[in-house]
C-alpha positions as CSV (number, residue, x, y, z in Angstrom):
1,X,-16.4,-2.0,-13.8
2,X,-13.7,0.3,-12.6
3,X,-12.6,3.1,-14.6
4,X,-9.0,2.3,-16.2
5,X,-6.8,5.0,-14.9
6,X,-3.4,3.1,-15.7
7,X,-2.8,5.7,-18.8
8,X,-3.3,9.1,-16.8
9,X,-1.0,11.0,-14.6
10,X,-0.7,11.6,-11.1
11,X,-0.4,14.9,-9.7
12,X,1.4,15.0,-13.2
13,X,3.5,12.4,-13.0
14,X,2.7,8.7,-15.3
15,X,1.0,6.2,-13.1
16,X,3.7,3.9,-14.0
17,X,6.1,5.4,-12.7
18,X,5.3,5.6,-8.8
19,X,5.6,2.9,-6.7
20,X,2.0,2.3,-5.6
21,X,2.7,-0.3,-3.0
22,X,2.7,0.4,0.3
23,X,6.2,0.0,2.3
24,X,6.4,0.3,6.0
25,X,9.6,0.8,8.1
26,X,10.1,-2.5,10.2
27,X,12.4,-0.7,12.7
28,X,9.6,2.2,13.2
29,X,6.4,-0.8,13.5
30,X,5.2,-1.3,16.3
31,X,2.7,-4.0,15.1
32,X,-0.9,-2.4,15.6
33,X,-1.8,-2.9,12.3
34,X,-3.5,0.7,11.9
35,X,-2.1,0.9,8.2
36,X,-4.1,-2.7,7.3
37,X,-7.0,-1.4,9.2
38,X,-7.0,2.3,7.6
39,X,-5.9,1.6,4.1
40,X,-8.5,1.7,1.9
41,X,-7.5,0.3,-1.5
42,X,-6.3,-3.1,0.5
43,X,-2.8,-2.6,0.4
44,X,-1.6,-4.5,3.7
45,X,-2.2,-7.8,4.2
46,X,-2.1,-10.1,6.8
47,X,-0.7,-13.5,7.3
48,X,1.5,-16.3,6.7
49,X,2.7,-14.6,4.1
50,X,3.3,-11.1,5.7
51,X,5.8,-9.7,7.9
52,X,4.4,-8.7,11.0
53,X,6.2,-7.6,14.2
54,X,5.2,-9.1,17.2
């Protein structure tokens, strides 16, 4: 089982406060899905239910 790090900081700043999901400028993709294939905590999906440029 994973360690529980929801209580500790950051870099000093409370896990709670920073915005751990991943956001990606649609007027910057260019839809080659390097961020779903590089991120390793499986942050991007792919799908019906995601966004995806063509």
């Amino acid at each position: 089982m994973p360690k529980d790090l929801s209580q500790t900081q950051w870099h000093g700043i409370a896990r709670q406060e920073i915005p751990w999901f991943p956001a990606v400028d649609a007027d910057k993709c260019i839809g080659c899905e390097l961020c779903y294939v590089t991120c390793g905590r499986e942050g991007y999906g792919t799908g019906p239910t995601s966004s995806t440029r063509p």
